[in-house]
mmCIF file of the N, C-alpha and C atoms, coordinates in Angstrom:
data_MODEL
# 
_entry.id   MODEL 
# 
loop_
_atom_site.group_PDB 
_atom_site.id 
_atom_site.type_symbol 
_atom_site.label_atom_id 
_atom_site.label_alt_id 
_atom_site.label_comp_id 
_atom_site.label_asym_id 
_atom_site.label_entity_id 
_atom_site.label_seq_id 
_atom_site.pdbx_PDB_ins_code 
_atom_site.Cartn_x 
_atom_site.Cartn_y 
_atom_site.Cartn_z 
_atom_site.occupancy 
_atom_site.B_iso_or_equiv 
_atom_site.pdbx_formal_charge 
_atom_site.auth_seq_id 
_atom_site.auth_comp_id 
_atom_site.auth_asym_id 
_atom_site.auth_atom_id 
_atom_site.pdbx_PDB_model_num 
ATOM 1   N N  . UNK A 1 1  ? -66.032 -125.188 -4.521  1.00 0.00 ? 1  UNK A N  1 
ATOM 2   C CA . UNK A 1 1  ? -67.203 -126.031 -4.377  1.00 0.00 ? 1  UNK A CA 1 
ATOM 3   C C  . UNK A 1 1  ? -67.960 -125.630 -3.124  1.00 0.00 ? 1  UNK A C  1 
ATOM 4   N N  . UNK A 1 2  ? -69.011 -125.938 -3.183  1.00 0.00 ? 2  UNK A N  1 
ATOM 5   C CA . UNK A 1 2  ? -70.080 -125.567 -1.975  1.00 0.00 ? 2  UNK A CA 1 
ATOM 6   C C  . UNK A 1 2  ? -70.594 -126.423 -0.815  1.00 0.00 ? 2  UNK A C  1 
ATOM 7   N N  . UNK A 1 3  ? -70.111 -127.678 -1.534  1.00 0.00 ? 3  UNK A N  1 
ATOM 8   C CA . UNK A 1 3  ? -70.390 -128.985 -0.923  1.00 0.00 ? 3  UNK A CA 1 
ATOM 9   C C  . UNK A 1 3  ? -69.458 -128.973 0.676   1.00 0.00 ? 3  UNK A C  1 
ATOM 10  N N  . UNK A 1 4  ? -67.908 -128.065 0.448   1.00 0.00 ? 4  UNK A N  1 
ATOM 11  C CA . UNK A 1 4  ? -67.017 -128.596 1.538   1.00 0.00 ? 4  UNK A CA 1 
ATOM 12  C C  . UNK A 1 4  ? -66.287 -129.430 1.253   1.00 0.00 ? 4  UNK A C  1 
ATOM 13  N N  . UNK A 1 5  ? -66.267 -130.309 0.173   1.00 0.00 ? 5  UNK A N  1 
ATOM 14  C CA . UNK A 1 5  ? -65.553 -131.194 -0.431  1.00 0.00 ? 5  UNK A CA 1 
ATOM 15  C C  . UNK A 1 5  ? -63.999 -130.714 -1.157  1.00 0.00 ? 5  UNK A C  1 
ATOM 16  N N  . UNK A 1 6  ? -62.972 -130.745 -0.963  1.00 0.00 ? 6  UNK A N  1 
ATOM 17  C CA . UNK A 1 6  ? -61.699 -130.363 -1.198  1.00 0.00 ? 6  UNK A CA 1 
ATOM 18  C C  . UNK A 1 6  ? -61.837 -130.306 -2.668  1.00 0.00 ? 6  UNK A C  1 
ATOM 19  N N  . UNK A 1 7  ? -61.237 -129.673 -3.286  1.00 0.00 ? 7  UNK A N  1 
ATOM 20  C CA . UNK A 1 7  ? -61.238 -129.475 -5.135  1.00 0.00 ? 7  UNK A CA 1 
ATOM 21  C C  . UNK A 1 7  ? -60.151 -129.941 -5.210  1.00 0.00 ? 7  UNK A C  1 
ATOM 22  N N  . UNK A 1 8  ? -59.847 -130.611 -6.226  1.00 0.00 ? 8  UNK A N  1 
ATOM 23  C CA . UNK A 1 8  ? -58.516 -130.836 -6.715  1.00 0.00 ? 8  UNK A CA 1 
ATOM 24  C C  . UNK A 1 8  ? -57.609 -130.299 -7.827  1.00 0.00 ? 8  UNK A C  1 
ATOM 25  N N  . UNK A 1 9  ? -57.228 -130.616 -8.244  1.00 0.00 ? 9  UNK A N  1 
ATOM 26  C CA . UNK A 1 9  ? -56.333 -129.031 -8.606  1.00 0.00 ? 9  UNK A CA 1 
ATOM 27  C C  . UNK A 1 9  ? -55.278 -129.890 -9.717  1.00 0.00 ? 9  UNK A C  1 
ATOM 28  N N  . UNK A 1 10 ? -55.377 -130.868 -11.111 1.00 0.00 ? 10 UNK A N  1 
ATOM 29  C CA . UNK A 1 10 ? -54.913 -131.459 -11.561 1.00 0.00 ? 10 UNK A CA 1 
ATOM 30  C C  . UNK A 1 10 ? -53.379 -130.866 -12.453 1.00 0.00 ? 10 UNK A C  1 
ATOM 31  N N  . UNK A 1 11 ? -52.143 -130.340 -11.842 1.00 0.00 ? 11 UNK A N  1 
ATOM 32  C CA . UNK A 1 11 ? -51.276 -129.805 -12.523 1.00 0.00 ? 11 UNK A CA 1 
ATOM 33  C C  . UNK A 1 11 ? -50.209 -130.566 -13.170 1.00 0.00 ? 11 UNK A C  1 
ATOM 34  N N  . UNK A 1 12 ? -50.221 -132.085 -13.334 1.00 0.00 ? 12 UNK A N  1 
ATOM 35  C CA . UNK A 1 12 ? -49.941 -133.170 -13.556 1.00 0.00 ? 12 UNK A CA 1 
ATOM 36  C C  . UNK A 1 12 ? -48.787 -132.383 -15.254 1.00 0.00 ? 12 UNK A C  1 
ATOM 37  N N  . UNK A 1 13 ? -47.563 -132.590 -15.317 1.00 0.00 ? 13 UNK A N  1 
ATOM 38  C CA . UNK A 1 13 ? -47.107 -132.234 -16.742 1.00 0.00 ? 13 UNK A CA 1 
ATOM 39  C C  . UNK A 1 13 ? -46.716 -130.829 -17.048 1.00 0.00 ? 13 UNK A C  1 
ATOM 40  N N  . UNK A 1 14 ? -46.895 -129.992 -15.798 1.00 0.00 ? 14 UNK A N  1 
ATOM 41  C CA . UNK A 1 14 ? -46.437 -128.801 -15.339 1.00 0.00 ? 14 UNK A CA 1 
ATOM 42  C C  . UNK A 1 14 ? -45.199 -128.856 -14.656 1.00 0.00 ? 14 UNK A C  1 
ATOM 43  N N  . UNK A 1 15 ? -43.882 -127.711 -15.253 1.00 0.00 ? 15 UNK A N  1 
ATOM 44  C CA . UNK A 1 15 ? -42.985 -127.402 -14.555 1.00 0.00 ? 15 UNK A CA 1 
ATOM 45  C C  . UNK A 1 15 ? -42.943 -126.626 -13.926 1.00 0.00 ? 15 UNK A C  1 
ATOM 46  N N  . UNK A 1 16 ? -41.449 -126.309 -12.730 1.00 0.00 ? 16 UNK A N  1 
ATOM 47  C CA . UNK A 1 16 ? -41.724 -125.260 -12.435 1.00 0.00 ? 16 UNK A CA 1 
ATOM 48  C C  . UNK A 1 16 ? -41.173 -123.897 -12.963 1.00 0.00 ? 16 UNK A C  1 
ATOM 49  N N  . UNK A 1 17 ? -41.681 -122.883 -12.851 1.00 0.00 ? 17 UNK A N  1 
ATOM 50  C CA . UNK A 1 17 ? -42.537 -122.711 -11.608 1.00 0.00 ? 17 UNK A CA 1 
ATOM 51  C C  . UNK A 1 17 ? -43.873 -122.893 -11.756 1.00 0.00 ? 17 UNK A C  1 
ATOM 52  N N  . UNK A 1 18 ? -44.418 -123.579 -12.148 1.00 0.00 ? 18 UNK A N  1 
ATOM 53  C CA . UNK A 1 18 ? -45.850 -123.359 -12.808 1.00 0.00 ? 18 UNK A CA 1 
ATOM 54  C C  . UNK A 1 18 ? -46.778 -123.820 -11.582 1.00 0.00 ? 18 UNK A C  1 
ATOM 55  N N  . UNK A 1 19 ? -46.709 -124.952 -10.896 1.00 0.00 ? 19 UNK A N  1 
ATOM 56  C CA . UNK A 1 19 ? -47.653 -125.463 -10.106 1.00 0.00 ? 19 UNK A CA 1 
ATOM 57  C C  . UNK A 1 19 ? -47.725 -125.014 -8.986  1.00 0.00 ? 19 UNK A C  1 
ATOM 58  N N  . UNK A 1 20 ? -46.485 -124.105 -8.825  1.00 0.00 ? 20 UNK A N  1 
ATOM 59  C CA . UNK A 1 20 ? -47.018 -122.879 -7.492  1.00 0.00 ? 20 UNK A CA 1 
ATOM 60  C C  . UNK A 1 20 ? -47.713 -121.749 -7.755  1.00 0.00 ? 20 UNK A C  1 
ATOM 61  N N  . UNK A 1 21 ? -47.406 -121.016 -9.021  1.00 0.00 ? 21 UNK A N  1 
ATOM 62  C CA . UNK A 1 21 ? -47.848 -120.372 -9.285  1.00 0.00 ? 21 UNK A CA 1 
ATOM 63  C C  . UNK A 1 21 ? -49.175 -120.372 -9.629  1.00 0.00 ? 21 UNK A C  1 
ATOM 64  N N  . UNK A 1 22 ? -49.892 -121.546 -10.165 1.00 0.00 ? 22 UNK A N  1 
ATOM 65  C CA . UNK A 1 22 ? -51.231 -122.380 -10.341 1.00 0.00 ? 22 UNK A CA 1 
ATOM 66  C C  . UNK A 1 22 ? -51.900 -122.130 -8.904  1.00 0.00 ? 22 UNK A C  1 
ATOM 67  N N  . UNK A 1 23 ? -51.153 -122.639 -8.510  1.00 0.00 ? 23 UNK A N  1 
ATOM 68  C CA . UNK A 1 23 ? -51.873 -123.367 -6.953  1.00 0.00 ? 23 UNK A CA 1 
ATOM 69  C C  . UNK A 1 23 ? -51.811 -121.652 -5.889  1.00 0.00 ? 23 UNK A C  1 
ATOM 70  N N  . UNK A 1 24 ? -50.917 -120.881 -6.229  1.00 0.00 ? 24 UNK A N  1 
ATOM 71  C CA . UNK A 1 24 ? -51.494 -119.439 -5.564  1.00 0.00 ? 24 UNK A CA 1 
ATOM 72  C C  . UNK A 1 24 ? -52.565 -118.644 -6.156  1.00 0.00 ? 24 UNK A C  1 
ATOM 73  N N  . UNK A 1 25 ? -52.680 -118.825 -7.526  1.00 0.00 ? 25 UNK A N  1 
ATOM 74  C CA . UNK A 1 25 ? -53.714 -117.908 -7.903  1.00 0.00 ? 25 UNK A CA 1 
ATOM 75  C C  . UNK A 1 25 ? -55.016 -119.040 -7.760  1.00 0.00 ? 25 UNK A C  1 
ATOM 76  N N  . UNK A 1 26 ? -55.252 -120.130 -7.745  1.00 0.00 ? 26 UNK A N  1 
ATOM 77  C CA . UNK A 1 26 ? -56.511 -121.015 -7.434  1.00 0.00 ? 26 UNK A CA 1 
ATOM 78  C C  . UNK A 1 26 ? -56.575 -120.997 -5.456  1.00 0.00 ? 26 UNK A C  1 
ATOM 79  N N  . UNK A 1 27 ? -55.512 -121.086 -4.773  1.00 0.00 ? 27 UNK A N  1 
ATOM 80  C CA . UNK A 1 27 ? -56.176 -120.828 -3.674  1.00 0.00 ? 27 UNK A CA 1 
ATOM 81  C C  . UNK A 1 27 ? -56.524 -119.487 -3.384  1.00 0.00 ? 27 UNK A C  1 
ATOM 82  N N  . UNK A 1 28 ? -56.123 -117.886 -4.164  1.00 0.00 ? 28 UNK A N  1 
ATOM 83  C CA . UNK A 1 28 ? -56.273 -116.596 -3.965  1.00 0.00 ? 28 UNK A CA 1 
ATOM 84  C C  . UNK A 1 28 ? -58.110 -116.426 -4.260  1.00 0.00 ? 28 UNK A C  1 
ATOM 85  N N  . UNK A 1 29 ? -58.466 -117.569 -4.993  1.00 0.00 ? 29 UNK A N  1 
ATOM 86  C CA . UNK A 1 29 ? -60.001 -117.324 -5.700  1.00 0.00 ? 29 UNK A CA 1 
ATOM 87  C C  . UNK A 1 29 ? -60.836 -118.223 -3.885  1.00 0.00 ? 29 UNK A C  1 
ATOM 88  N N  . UNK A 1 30 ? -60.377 -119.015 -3.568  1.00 0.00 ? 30 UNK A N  1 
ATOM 89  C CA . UNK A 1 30 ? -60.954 -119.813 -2.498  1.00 0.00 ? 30 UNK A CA 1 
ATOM 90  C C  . UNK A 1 30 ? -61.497 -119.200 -1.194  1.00 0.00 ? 30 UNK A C  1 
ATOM 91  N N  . UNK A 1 31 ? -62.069 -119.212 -0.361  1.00 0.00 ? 31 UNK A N  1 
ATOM 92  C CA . UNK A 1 31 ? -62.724 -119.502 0.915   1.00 0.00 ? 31 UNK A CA 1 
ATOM 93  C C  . UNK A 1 31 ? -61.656 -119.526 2.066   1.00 0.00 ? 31 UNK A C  1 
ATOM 94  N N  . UNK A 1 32 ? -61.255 -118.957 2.457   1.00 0.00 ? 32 UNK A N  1 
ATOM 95  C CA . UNK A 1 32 ? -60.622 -119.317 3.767   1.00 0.00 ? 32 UNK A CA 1 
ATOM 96  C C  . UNK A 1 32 ? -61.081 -120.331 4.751   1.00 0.00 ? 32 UNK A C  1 
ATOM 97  N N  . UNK A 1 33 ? -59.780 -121.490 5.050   1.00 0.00 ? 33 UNK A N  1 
ATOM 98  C CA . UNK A 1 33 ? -60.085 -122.446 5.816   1.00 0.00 ? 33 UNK A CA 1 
ATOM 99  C C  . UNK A 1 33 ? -60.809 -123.504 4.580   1.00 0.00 ? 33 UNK A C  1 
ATOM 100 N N  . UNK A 1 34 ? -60.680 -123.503 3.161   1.00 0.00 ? 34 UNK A N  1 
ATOM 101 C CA . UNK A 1 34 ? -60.911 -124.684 2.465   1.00 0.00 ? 34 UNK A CA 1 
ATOM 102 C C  . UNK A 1 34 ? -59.917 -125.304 1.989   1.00 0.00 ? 34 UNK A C  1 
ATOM 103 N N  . UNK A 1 35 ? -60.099 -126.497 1.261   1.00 0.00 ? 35 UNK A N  1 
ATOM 104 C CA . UNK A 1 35 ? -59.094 -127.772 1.145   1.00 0.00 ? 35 UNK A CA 1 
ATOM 105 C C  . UNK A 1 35 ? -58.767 -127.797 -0.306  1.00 0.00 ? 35 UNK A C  1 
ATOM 106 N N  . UNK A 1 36 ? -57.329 -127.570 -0.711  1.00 0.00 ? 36 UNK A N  1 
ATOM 107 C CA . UNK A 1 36 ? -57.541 -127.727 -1.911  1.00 0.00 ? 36 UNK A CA 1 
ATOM 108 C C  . UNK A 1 36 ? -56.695 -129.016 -2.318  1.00 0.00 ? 36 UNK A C  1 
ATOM 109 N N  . UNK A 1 37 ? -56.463 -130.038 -3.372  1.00 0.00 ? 37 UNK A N  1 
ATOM 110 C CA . UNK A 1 37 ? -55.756 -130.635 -3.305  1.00 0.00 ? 37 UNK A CA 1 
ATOM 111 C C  . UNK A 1 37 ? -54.885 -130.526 -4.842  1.00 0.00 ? 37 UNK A C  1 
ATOM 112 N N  . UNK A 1 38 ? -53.632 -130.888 -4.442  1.00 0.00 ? 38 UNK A N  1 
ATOM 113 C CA . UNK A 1 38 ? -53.052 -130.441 -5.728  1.00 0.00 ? 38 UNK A CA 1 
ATOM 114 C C  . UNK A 1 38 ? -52.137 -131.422 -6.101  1.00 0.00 ? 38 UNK A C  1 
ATOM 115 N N  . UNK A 1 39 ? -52.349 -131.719 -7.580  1.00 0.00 ? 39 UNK A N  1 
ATOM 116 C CA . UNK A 1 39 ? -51.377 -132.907 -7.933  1.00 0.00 ? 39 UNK A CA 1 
ATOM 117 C C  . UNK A 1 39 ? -50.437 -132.747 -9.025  1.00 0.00 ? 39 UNK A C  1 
ATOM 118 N N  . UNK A 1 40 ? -49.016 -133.608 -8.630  1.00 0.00 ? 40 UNK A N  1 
ATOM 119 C CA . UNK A 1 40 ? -48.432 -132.744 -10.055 1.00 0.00 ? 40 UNK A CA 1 
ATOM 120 C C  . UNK A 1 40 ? -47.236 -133.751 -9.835  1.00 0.00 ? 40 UNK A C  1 
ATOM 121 N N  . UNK A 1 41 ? -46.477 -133.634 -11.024 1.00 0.00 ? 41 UNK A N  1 
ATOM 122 C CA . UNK A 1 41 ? -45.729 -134.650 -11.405 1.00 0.00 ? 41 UNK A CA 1 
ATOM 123 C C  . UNK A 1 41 ? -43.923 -133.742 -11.341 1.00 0.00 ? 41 UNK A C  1 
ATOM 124 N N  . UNK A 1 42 ? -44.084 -132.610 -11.265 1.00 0.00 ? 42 UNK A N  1 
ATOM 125 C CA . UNK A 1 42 ? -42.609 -131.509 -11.364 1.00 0.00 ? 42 UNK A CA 1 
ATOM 126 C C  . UNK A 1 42 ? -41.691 -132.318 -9.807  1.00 0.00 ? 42 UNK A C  1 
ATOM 127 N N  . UNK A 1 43 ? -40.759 -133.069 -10.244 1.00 0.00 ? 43 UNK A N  1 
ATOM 128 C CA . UNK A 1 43 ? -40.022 -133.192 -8.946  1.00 0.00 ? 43 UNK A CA 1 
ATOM 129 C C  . UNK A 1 43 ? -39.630 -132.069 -8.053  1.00 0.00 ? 43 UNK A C  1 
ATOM 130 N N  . UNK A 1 44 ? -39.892 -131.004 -8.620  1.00 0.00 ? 44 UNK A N  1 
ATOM 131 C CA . UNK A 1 44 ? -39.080 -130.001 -7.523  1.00 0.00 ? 44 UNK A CA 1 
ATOM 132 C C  . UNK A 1 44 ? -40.525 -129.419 -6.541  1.00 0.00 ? 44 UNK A C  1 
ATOM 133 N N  . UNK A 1 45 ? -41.515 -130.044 -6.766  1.00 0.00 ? 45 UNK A N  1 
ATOM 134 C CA . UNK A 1 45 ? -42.920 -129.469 -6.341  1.00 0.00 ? 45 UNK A CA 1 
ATOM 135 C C  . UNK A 1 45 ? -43.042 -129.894 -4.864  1.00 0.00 ? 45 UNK A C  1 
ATOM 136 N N  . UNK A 1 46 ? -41.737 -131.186 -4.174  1.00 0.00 ? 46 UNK A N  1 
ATOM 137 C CA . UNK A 1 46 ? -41.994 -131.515 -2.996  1.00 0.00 ? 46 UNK A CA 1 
ATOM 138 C C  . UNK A 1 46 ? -41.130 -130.483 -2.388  1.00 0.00 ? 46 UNK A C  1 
ATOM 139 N N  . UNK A 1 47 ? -40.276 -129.320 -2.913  1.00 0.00 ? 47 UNK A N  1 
ATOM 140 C CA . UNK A 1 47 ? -39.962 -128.565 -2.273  1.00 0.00 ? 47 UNK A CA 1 
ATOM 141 C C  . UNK A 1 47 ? -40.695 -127.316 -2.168  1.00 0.00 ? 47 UNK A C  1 
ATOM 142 N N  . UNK A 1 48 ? -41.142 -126.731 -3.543  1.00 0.00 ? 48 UNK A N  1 
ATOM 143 C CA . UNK A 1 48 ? -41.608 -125.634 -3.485  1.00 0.00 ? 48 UNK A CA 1 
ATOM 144 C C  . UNK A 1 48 ? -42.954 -125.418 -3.068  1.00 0.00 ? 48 UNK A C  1 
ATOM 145 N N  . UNK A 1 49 ? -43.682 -126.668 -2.601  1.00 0.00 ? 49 UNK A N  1 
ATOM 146 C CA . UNK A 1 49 ? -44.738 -126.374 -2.599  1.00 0.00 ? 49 UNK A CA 1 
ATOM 147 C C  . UNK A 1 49 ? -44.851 -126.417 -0.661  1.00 0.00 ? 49 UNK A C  1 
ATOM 148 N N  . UNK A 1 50 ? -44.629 -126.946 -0.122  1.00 0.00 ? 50 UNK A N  1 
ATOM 149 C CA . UNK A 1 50 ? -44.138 -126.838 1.284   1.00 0.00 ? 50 UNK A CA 1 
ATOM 150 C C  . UNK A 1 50 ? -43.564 -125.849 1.402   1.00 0.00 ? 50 UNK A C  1 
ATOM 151 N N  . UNK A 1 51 ? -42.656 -124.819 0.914   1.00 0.00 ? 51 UNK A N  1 
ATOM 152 C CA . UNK A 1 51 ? -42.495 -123.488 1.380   1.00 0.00 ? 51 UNK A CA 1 
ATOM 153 C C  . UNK A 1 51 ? -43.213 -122.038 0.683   1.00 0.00 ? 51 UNK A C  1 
ATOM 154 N N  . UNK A 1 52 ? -44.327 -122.420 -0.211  1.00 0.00 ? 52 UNK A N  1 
ATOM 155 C CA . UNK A 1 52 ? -44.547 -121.558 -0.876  1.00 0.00 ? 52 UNK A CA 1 
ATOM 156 C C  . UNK A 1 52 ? -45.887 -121.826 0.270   1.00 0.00 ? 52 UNK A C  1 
ATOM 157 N N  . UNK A 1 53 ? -46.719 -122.792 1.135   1.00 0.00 ? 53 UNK A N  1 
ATOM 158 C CA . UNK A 1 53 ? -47.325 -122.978 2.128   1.00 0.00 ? 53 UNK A CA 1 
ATOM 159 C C  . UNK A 1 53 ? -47.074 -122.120 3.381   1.00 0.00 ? 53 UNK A C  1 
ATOM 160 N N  . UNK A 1 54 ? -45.699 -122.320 3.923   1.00 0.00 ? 54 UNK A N  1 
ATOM 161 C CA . UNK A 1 54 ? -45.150 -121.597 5.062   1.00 0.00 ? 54 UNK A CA 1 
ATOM 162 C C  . UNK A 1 54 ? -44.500 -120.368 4.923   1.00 0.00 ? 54 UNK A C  1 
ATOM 163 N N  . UNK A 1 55 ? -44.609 -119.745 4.153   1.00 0.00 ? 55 UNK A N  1 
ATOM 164 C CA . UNK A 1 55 ? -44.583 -118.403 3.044   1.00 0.00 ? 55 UNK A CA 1 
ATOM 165 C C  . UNK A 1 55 ? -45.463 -117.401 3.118   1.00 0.00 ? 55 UNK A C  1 
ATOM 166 N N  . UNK A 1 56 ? -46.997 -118.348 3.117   1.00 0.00 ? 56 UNK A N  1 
ATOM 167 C CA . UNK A 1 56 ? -48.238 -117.478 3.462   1.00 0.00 ? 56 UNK A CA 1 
ATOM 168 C C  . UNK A 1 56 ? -49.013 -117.825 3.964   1.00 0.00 ? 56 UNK A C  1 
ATOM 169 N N  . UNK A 1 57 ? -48.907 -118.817 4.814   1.00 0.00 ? 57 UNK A N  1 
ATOM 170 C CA . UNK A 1 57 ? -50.094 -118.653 5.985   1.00 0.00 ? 57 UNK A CA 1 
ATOM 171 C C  . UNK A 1 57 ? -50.939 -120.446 5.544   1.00 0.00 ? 57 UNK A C  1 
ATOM 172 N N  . UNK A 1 58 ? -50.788 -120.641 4.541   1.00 0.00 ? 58 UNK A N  1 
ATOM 173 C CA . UNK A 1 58 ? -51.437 -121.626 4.562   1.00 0.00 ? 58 UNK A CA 1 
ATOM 174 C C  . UNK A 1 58 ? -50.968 -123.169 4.912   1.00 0.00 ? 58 UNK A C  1 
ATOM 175 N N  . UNK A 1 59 ? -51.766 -124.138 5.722   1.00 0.00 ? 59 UNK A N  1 
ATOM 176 C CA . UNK A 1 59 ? -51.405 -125.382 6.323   1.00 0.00 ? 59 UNK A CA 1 
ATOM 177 C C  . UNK A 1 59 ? -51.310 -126.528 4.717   1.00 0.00 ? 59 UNK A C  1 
ATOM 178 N N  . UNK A 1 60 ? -50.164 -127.020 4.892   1.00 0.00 ? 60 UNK A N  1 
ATOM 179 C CA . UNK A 1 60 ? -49.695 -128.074 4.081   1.00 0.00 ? 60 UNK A CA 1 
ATOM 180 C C  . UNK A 1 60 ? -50.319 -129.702 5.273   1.00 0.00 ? 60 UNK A C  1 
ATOM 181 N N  . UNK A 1 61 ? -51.595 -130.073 4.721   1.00 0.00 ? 61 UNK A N  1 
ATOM 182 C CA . UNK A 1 61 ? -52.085 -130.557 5.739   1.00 0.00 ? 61 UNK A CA 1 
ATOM 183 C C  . UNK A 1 61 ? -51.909 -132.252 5.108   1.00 0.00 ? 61 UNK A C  1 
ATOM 184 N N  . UNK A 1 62 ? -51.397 -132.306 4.161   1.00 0.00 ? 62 UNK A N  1 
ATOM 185 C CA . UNK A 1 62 ? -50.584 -134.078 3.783   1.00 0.00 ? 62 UNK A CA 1 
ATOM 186 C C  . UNK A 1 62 ? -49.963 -133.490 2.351   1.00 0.00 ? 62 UNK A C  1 
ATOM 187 N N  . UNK A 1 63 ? -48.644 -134.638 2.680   1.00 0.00 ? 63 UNK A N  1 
ATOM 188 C CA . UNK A 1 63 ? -48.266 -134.318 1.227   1.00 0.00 ? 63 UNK A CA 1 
ATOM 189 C C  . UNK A 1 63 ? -48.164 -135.730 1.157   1.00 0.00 ? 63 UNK A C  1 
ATOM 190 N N  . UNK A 1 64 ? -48.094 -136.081 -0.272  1.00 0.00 ? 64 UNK A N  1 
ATOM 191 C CA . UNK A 1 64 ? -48.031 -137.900 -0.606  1.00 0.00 ? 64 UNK A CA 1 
ATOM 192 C C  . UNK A 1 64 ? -47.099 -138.110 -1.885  1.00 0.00 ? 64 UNK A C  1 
ATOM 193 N N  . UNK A 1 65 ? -46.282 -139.071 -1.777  1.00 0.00 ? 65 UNK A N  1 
ATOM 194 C CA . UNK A 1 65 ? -45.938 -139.419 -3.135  1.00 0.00 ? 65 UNK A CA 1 
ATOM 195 C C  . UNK A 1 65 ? -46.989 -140.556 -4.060  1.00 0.00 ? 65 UNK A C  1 
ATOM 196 N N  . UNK A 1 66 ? -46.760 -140.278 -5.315  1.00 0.00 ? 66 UNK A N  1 
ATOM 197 C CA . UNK A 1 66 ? -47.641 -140.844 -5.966  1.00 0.00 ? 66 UNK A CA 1 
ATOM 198 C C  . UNK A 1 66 ? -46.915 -141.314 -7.210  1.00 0.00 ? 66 UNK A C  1 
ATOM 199 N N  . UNK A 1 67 ? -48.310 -142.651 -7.415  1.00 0.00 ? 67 UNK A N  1 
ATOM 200 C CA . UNK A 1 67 ? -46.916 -143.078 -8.716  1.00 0.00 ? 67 UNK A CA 1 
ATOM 201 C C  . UNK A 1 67 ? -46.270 -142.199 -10.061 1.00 0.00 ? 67 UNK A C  1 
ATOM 202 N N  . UNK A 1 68 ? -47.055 -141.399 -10.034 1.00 0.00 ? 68 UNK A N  1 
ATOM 203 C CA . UNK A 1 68 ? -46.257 -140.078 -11.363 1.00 0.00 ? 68 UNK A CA 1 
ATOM 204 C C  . UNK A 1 68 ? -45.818 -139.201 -10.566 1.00 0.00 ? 68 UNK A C  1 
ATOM 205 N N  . UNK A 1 69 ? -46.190 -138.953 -9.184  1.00 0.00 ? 69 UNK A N  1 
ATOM 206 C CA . UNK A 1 69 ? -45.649 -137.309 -8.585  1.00 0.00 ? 69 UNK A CA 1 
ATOM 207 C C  . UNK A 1 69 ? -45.724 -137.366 -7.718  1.00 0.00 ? 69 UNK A C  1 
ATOM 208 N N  . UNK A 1 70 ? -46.462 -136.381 -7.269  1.00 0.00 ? 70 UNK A N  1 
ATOM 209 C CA . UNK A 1 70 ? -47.057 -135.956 -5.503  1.00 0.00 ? 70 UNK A CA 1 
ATOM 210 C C  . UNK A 1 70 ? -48.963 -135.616 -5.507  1.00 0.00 ? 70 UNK A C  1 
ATOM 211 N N  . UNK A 1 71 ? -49.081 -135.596 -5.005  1.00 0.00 ? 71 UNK A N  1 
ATOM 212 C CA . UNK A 1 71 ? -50.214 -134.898 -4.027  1.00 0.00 ? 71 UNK A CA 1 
ATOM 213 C C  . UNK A 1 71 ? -49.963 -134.262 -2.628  1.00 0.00 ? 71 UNK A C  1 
ATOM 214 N N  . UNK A 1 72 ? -50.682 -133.196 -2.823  1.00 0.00 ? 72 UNK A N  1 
ATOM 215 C CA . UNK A 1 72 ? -50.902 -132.204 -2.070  1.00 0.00 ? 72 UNK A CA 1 
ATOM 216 C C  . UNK A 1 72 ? -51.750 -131.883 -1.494  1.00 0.00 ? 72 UNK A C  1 
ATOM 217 N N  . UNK A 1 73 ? -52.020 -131.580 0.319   1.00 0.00 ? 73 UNK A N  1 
ATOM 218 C CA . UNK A 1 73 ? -53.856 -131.251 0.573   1.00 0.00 ? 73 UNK A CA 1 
ATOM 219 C C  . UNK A 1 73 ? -53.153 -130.012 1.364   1.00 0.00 ? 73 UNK A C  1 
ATOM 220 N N  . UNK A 1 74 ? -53.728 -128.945 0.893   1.00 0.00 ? 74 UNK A N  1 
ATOM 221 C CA . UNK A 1 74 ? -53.310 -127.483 1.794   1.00 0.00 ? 74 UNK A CA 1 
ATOM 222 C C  . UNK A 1 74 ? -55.113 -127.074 1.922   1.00 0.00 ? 74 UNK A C  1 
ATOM 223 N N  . UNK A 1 75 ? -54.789 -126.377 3.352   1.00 0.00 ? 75 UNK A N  1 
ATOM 224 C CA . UNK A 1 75 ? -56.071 -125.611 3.706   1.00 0.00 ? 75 UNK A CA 1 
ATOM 225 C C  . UNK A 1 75 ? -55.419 -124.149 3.570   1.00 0.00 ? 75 UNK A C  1 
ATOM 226 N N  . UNK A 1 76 ? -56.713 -123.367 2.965   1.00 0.00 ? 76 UNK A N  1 
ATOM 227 C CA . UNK A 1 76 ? -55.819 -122.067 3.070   1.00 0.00 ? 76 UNK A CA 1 
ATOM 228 C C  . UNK A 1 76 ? -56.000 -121.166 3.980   1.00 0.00 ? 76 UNK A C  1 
ATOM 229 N N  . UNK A 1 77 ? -55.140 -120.667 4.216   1.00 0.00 ? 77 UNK A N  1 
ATOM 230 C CA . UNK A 1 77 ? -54.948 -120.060 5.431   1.00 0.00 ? 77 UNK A CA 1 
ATOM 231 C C  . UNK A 1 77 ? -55.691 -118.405 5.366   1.00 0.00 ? 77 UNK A C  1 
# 
């Protein structure tokens, strides 16, 4: 987006590995230093997605639980 406004990134019903793998090739298309946010319901996503962050450079800048999953706000690095 052009606005500056964080995109969100709906992977909701995705296993893994899918929502890392989602979420690297959608932040590989992005802007450096933009916000993406990513949501998803895979319990194992509060792990992999915090090290698939500190892996490559990019800030895991909130993670949240939510009533189906998580949310995610990474800036990319």
């Amino acid at each position: 987006m052009t606005d500056g406004s964080p995109q969100v990134y709906d992977l909701k019903g995705l296993k893994c590995p899918l929502p890392v793998l989602k979420t690297r090739r959608r932040l590989a298309d992005m802007a450096k230093g933009a916000e993406l946010i990513v949501e998803t319901t895979d319990p194992l996503a509060v792990i992999d997605i915090p090290h698939f962050c500190s892996e490559n450079g990019h800030d895991l800048v909130a993670s949240e639980k939510t009533d189906t999953g998580h949310r995610f706000s990474i800036r990319r690095g």
